[in-house]
Backbone of each chain as ProteinMPNN parsed JSONL, in Angstrom:
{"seq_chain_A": "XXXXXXXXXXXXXXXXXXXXXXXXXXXXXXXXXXXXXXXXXXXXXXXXXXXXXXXXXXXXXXXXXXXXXXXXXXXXXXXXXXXXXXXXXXXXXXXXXXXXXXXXXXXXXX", "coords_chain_A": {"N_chain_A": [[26.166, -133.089, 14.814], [29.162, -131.971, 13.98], [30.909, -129.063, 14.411], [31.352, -127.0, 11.414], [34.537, -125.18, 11.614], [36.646, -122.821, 9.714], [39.541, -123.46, 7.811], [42.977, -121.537, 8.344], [43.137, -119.257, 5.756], [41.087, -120.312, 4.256], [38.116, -119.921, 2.394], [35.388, -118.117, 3.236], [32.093, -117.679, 3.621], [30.243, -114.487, 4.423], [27.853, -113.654, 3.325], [24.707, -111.561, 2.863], [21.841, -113.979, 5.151], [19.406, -113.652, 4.107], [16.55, -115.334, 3.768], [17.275, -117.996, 4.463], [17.916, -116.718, 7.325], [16.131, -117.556, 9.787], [16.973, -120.096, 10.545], [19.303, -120.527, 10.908], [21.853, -120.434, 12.86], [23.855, -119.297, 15.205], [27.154, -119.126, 15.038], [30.32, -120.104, 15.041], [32.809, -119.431, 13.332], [35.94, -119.473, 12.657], [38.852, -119.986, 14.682], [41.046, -119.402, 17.015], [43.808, -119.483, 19.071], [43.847, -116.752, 19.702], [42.165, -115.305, 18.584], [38.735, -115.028, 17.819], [36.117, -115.732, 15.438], [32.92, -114.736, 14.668], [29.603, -115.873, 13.427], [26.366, -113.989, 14.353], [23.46, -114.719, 14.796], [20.762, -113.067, 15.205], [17.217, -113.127, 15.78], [14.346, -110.475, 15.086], [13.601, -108.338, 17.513], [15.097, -109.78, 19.715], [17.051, -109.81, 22.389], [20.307, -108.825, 23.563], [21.163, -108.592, 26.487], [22.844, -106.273, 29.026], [26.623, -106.687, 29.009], [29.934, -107.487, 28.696], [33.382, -108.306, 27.39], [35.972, -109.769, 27.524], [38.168, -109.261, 25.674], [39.616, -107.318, 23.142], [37.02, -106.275, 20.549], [35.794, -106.384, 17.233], [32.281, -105.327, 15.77], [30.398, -106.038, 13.116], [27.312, -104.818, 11.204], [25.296, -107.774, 9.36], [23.355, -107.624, 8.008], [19.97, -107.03, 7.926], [18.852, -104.825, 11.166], [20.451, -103.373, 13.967], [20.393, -102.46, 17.587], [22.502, -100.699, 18.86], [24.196, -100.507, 22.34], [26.121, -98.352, 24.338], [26.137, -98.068, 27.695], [24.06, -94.832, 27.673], [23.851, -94.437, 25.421], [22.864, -95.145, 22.172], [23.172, -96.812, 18.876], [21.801, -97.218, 15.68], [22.682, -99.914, 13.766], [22.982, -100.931, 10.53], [23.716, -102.827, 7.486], [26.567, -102.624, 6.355], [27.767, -101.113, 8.495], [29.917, -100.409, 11.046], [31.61, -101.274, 14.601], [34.531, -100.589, 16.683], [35.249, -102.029, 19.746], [36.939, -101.412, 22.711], [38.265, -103.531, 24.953], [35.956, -105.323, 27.746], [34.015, -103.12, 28.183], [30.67, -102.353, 29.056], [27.759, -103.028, 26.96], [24.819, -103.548, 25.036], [22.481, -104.923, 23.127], [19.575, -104.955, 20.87], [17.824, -106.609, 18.425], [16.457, -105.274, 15.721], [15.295, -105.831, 13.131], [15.51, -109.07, 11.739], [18.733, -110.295, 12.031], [21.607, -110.472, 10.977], [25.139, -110.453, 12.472], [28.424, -110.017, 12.468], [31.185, -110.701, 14.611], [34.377, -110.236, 15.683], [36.777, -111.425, 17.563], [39.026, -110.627, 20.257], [41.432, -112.884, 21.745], [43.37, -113.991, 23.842], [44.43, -111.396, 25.059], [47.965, -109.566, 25.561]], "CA_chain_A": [[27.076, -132.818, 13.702], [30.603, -131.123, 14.232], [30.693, -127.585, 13.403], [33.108, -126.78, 10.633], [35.985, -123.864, 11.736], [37.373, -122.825, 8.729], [41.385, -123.486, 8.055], [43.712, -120.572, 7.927], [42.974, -119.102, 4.386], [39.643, -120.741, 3.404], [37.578, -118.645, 1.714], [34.082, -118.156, 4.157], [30.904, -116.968, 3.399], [29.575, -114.115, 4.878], [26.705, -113.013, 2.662], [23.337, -112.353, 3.664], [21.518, -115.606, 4.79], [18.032, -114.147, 3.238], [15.107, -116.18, 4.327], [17.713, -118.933, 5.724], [18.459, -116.547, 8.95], [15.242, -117.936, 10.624], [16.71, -121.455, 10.748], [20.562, -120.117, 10.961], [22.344, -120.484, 14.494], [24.891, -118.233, 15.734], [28.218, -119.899, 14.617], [32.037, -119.507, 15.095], [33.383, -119.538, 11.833], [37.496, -119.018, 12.909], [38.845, -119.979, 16.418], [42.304, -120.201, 16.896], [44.284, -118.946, 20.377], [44.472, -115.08, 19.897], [40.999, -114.615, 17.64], [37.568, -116.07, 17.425], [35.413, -114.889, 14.339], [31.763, -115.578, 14.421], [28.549, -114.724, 13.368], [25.538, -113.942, 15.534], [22.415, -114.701, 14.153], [19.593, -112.176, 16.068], [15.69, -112.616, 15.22], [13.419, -109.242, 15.649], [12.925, -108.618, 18.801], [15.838, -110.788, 20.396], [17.975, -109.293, 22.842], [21.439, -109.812, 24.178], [21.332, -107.596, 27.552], [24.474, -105.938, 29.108], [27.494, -107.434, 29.372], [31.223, -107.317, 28.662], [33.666, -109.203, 27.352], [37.547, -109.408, 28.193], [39.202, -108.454, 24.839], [38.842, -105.626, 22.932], [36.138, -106.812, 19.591], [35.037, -105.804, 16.224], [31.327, -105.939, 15.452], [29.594, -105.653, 11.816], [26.259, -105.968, 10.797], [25.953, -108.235, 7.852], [21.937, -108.345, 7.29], [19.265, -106.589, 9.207], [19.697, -103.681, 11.666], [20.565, -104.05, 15.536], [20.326, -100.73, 18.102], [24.021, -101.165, 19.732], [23.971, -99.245, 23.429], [26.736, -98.765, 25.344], [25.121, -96.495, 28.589], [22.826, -94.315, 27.166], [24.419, -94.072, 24.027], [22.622, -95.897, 20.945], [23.269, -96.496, 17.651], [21.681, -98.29, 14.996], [24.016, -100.495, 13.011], [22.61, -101.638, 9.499], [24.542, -103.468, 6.429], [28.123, -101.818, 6.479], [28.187, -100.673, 10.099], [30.965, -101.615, 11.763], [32.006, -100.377, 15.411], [35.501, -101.475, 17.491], [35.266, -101.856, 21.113], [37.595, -101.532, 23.618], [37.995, -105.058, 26.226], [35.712, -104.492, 29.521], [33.228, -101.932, 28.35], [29.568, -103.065, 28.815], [27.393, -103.283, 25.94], [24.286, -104.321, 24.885], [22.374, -105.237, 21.569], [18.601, -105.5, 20.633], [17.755, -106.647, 16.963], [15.358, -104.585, 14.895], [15.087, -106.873, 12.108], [15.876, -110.051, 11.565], [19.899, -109.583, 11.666], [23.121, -110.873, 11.368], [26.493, -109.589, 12.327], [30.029, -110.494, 12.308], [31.645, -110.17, 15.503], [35.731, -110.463, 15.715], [36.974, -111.123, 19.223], [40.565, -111.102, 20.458], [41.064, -113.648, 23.195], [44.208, -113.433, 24.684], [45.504, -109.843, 25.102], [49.324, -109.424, 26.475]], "C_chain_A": [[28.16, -131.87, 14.183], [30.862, -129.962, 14.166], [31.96, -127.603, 12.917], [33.267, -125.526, 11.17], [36.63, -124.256, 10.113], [39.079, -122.656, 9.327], [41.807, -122.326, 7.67], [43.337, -120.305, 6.326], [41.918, -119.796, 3.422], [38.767, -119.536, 3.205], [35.739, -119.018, 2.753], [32.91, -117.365, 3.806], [30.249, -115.95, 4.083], [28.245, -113.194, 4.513], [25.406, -113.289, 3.561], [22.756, -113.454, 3.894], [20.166, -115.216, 4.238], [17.481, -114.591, 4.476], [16.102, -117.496, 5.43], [18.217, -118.374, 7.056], [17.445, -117.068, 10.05], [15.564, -119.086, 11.143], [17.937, -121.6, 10.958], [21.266, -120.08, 12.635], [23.436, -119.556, 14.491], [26.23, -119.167, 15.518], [29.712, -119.5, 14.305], [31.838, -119.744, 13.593], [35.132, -119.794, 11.789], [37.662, -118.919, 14.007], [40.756, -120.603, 16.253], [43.088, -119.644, 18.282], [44.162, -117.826, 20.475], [42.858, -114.331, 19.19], [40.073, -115.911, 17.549], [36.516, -115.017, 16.28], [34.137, -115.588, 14.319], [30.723, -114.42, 13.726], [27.275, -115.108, 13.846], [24.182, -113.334, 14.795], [21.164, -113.557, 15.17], [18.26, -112.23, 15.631], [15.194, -111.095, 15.593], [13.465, -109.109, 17.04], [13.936, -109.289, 20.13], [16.759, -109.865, 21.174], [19.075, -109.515, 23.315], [21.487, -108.1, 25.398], [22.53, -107.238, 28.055], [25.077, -106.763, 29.066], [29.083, -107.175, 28.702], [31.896, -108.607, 28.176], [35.495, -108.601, 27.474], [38.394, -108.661, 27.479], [38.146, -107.443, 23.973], [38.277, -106.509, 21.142], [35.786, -105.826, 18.39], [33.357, -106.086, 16.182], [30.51, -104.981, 14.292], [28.243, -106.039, 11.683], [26.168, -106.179, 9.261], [24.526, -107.97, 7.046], [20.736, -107.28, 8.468], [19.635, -105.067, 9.939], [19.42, -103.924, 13.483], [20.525, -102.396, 16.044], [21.744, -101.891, 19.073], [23.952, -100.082, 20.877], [25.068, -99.788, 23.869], [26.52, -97.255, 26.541], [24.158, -96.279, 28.005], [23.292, -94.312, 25.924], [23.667, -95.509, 22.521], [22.823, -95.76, 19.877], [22.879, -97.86, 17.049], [22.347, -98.756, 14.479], [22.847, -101.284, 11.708], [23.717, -101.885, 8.564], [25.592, -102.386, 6.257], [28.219, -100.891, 7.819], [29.113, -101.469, 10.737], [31.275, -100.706, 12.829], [33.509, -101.44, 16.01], [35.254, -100.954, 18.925], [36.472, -102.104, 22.006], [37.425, -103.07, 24.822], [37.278, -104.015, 27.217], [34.314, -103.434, 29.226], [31.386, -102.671, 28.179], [28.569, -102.3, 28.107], [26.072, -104.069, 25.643], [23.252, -104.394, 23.573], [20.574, -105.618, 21.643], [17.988, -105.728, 19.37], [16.227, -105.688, 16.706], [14.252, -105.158, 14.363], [15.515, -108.371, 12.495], [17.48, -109.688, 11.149], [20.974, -110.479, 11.709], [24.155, -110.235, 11.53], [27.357, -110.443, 12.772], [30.937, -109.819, 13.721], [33.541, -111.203, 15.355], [36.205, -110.563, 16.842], [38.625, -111.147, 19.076], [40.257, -111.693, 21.231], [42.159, -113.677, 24.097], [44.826, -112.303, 24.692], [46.901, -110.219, 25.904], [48.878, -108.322, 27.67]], "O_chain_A": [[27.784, -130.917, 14.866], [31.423, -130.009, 13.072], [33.061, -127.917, 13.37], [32.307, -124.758, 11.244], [36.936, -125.312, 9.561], [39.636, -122.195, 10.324], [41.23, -121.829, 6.702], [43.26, -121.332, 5.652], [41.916, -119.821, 2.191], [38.784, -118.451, 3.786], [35.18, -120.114, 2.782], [33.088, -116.148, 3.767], [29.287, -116.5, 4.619], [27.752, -112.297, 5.197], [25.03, -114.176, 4.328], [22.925, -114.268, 2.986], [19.517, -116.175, 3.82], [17.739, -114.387, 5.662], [15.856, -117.833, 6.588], [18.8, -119.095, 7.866], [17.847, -117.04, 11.214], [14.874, -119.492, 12.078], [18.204, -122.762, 11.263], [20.664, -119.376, 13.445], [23.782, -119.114, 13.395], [26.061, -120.231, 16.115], [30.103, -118.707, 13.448], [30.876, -120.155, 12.945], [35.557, -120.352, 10.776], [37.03, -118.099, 14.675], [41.362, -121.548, 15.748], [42.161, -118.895, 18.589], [44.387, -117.511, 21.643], [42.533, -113.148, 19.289], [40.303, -117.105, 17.352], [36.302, -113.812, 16.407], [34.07, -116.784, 14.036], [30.73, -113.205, 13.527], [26.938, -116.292, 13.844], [23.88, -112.208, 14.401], [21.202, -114.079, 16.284], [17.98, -111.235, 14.962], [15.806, -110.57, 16.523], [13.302, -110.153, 17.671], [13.564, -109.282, 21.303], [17.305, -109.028, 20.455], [19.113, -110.69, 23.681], [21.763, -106.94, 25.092], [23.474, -107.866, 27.576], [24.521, -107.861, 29.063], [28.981, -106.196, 27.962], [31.401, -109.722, 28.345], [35.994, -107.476, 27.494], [39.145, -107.785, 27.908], [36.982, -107.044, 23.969], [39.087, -107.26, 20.598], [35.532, -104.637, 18.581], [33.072, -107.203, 16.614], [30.13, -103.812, 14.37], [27.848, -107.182, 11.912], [26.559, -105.49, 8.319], [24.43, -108.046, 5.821], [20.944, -107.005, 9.65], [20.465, -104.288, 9.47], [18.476, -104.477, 14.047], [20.59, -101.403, 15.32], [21.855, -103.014, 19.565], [23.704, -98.913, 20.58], [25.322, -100.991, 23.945], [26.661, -96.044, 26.369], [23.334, -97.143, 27.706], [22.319, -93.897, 25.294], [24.206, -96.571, 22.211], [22.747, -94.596, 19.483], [23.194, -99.001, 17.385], [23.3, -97.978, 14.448], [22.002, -102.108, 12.057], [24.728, -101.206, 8.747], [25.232, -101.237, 6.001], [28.943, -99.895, 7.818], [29.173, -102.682, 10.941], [31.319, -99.508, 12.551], [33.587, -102.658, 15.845], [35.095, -99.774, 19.237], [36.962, -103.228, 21.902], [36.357, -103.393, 25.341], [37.501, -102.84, 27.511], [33.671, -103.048, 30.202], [31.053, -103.389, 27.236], [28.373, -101.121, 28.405], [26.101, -105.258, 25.96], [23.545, -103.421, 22.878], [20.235, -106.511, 22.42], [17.399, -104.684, 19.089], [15.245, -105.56, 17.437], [13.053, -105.182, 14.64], [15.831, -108.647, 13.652], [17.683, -108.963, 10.176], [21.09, -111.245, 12.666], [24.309, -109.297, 10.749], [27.102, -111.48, 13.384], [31.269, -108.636, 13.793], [33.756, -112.375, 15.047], [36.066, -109.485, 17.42], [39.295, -111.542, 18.122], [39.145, -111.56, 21.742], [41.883, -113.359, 25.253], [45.967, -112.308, 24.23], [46.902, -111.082, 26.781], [49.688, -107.99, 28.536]]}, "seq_chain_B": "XXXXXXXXXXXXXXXXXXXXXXXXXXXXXXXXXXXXXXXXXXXXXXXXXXXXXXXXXXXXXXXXXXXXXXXXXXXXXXXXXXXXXXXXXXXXXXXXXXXXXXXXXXXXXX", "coords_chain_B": {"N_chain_B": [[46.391, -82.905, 6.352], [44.858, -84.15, 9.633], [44.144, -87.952, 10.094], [41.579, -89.306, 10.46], [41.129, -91.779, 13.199], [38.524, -93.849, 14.481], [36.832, -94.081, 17.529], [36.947, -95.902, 20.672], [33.709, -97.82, 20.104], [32.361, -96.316, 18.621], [30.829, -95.066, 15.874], [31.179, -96.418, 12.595], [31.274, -96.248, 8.841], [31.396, -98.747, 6.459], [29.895, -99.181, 4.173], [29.887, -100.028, 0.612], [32.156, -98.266, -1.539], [31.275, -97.446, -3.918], [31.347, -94.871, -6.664], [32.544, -93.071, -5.753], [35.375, -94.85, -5.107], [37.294, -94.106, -6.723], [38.622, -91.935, -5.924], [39.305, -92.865, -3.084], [41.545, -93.286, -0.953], [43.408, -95.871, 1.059], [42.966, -96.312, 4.353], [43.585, -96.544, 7.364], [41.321, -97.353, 9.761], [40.835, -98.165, 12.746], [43.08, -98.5, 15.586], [44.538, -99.871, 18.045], [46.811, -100.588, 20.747], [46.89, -103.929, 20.363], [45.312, -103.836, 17.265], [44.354, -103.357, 14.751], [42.522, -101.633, 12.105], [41.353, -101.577, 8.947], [40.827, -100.073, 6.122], [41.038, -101.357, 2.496], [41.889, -99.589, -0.782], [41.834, -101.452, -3.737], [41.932, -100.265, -6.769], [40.865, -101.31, -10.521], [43.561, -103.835, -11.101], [45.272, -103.599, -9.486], [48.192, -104.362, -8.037], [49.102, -106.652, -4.747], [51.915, -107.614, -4.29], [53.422, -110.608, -3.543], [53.792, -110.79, 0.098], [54.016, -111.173, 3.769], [52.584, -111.199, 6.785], [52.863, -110.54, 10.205], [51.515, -111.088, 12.194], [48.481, -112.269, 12.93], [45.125, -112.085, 10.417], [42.461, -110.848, 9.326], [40.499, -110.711, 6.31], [38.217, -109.186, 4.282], [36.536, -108.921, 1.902], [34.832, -105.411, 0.407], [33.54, -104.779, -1.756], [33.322, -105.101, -5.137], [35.789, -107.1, -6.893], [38.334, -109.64, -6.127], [41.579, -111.321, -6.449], [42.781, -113.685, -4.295], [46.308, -115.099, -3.48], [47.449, -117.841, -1.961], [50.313, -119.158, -2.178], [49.819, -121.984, -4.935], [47.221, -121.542, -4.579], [44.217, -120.175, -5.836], [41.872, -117.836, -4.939], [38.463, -116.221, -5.407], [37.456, -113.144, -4.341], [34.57, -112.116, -3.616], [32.063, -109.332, -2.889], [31.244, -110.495, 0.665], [32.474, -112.189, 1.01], [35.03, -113.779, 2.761], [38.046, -114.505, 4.647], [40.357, -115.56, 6.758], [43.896, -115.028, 8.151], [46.51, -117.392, 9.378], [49.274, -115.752, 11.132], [51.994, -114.823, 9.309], [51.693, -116.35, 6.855], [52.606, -116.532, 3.673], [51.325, -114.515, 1.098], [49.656, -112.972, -1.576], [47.718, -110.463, -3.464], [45.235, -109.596, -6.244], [43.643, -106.842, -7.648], [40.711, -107.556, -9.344], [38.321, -105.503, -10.396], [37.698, -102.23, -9.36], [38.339, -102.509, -6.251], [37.507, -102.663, -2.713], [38.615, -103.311, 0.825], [38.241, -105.181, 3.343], [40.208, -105.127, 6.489], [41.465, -106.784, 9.465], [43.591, -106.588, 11.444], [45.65, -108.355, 13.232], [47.735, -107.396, 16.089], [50.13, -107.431, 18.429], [51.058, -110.686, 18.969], [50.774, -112.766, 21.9]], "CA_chain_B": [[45.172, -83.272, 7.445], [45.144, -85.495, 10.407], [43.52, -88.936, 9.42], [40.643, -89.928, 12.05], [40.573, -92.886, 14.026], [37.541, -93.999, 15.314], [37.121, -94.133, 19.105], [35.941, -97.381, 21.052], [32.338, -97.791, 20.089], [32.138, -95.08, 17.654], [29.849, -95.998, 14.655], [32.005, -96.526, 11.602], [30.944, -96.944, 7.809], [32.232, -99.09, 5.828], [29.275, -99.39, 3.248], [30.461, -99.787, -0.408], [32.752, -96.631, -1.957], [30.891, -97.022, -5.298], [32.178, -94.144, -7.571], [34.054, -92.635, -4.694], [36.037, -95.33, -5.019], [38.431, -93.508, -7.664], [39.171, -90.791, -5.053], [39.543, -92.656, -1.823], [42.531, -94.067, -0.259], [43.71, -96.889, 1.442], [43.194, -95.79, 5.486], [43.443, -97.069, 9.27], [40.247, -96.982, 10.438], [40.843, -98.067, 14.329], [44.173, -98.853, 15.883], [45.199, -99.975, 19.455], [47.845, -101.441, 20.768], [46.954, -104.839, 19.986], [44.16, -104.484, 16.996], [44.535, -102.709, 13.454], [40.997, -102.395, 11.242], [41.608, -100.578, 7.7], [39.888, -100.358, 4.563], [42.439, -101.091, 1.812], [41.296, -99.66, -1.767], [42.837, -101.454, -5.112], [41.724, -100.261, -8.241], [41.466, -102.963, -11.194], [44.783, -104.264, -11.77], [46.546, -103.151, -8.439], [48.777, -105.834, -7.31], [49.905, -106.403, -3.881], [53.033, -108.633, -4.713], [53.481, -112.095, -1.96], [54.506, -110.408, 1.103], [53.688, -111.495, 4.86], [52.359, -109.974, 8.265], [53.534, -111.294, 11.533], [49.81, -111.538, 12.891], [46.916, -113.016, 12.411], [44.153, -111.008, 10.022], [41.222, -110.975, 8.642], [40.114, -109.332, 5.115], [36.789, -109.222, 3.919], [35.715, -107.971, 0.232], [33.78, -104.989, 0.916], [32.708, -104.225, -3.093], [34.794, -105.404, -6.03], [36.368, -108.598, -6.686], [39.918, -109.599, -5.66], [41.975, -112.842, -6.633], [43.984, -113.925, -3.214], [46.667, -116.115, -3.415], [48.16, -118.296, -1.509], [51.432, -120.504, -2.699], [49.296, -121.459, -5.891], [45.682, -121.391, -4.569], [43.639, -118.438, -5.585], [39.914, -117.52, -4.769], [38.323, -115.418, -6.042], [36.674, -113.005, -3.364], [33.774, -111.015, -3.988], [31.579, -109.002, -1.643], [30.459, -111.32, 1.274], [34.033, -113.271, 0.802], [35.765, -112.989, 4.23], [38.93, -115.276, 4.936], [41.042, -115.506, 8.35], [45.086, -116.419, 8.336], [47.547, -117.087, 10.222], [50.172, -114.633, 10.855], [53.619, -115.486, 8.736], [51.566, -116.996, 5.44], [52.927, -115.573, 2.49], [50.245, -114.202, -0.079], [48.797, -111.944, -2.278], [46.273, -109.616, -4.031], [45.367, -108.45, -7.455], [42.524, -106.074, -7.893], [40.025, -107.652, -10.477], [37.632, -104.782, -10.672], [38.032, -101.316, -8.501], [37.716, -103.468, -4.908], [37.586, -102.159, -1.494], [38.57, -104.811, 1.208], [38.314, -104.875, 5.191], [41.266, -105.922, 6.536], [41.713, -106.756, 10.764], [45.223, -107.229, 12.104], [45.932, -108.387, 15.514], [49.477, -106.471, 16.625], [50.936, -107.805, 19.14], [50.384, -111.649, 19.847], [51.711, -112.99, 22.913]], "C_chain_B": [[44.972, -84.429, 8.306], [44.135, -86.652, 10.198], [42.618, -89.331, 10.772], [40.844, -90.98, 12.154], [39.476, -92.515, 14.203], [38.13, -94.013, 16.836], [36.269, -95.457, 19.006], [34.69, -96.993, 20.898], [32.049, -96.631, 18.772], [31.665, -96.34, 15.965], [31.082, -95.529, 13.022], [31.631, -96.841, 9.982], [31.702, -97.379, 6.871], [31.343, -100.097, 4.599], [30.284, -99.404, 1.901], [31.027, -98.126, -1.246], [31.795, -96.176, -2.943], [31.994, -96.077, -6.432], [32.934, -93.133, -7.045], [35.513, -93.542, -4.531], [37.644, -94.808, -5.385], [39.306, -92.828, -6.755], [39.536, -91.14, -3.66], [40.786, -93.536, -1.916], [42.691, -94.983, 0.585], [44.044, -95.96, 2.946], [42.703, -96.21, 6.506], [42.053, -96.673, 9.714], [40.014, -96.61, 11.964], [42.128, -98.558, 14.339], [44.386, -98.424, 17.443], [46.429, -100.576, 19.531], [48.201, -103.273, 20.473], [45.812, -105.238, 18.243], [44.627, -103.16, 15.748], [43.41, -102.918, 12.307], [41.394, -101.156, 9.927], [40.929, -100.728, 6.853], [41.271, -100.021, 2.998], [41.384, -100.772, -0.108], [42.32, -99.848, -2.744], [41.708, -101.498, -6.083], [42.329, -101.136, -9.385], [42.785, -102.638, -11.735], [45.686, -104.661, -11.072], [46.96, -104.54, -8.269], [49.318, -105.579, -5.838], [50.631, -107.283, -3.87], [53.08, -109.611, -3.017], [54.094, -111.231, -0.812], [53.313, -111.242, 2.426], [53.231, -110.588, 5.957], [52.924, -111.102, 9.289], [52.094, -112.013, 12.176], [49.295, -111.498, 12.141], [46.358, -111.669, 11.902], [43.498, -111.7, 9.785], [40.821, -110.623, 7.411], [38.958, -110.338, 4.589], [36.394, -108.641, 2.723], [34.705, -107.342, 0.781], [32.703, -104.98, -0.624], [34.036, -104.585, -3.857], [34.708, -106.763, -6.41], [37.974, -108.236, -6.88], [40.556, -111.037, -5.942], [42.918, -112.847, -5.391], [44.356, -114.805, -3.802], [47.459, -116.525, -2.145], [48.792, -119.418, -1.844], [50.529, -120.489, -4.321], [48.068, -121.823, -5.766], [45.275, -120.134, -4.458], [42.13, -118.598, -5.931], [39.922, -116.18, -4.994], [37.666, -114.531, -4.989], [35.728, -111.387, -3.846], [32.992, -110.058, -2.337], [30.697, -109.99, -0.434], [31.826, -112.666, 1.354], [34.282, -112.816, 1.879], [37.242, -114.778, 4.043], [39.889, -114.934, 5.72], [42.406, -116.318, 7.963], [45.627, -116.132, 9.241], [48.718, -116.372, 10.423], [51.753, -115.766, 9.955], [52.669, -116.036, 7.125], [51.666, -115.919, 4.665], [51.471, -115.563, 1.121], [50.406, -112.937, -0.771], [47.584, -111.554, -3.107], [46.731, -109.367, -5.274], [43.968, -108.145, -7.837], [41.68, -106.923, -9.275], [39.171, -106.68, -10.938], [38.211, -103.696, -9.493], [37.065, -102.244, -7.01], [37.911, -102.727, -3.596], [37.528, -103.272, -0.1], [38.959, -104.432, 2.605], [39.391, -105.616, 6.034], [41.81, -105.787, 8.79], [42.881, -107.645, 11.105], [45.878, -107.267, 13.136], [47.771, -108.226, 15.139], [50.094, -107.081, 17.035], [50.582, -109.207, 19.907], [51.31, -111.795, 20.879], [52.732, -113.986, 22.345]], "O_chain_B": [[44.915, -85.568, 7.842], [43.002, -86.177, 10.106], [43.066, -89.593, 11.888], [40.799, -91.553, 11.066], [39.115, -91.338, 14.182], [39.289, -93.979, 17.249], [35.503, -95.954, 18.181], [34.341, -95.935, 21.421], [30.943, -96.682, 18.234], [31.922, -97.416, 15.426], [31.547, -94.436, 12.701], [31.732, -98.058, 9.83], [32.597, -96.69, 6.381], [31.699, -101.194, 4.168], [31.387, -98.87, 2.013], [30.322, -97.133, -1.423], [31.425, -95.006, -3.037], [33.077, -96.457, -6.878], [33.773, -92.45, -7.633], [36.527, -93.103, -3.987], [38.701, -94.957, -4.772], [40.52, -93.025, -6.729], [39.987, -90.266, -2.92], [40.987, -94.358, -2.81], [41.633, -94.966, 1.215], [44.96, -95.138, 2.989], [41.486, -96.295, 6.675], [41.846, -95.497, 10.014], [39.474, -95.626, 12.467], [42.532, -99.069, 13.295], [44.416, -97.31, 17.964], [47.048, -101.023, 18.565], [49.316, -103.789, 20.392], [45.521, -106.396, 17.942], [45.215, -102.136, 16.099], [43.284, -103.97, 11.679], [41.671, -99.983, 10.18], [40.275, -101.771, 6.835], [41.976, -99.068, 2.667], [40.492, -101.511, -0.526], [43.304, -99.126, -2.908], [40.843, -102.36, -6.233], [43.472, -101.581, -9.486], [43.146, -101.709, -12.458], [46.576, -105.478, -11.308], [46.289, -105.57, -8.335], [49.903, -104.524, -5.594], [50.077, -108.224, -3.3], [52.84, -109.287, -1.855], [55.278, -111.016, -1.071], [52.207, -111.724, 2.186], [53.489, -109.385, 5.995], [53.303, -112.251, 9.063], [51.835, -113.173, 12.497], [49.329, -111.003, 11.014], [46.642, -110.56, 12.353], [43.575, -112.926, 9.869], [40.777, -109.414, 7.639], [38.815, -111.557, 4.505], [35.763, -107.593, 2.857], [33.819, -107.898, 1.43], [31.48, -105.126, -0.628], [35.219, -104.483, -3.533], [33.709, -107.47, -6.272], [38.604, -107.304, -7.38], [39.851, -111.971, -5.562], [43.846, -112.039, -5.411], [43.64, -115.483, -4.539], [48.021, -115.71, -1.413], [48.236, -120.516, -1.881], [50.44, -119.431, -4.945], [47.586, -122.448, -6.711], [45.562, -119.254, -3.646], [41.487, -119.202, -6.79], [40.78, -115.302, -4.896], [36.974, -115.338, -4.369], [36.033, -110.246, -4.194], [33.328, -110.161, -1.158], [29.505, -110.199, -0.662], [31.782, -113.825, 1.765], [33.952, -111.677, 2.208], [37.087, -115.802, 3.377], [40.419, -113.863, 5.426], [42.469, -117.499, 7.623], [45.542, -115.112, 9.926], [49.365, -116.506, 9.385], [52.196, -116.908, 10.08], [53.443, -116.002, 6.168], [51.152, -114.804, 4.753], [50.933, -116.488, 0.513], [51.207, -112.043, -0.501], [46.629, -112.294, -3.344], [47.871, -109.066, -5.626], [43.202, -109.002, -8.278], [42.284, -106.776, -10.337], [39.066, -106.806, -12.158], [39.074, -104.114, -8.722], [35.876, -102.493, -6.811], [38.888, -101.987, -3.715], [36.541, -103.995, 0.042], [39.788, -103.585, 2.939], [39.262, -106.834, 6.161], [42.39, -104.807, 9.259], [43.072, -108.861, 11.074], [46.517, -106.438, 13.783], [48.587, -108.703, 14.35], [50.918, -107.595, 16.279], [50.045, -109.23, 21.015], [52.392, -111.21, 20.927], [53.679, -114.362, 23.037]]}, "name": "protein", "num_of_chains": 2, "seq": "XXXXXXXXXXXXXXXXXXXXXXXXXXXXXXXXXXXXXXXXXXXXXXXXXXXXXXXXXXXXXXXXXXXXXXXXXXXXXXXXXXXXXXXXXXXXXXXXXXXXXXXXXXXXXXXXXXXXXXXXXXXXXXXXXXXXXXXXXXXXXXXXXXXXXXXXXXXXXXXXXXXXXXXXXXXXXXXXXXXXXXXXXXXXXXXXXXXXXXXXXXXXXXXXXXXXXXXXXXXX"}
């Protein structure tokens, strides 16, 4: 099946998914040359180990609570946490809960 | 008093105002040279009359409800509403209840 990208100015859902995050995939939502908008489903337990990415990113959590490290530095992020990152800086994420968050990327910087 | 930015990575809340709402203002959260994250607060009624941005955003209902329009389609956006445009579409806002709304605005596209 296709994944829908929403069009400029569609209205998108990002409410908790509840009970449907167990069965929920990680899913762009908004992709267009300069910005990709997704959201990044995480079970308990799930980790996303260092890593970096080129532009500089928003990331919210929508559901759940994630421990966000960058170095030694942690912080939990639960429902209205939002951090901005700088492009380049490595980063890494291990869910708590069962979580979702909303990550904003830029993709081409000047 | 000088208005904080966040720094890259720096934990940010942007839980609901509630009955702080009355008292807070409309303020820049993060800002680089390519990346603008704010929290805009309209109390019911506010209007923000059709105007444009150059770049692409984002805005997200944090608490509230908000009628966007665009041309003459308007949604209604509550908390968990998010919608992505393209830079140059003409729209606007009008506060339905005291709303608080997350708003990411890429600067400088190439």
């Amino acid at each position: 099946m296709a994944i829908h990208h929403a069009l400029s100015g569609e209205l998108i859902d990002i409410r908790p998914l509840g009970a449907a995050i167990e069965t929920t995939r990680t899913a762009t939502l908004y992709k267009t040359q300069h910005i990709e908008v997704f959201r990044m489903v995480l079970l308990a337990g799930k980790q996303m180990p260092e890593h970096h990415v080129a532009g500089e990113f928003t990331i919210q959590c929508l559901e759940g609570s994630v421990e966000f490290s960058i170095g030694t530095t942690r912080d939990i992020m639960g429902p209205g946490s939002l951090k901005c990152l700088a492009g380049g800086v490595p980063h890494s994420l291990v869910a708590i809960e069962d979580s979702s968050v909303l990550v904003t990327l830029l993709l081409h910087e000047a």
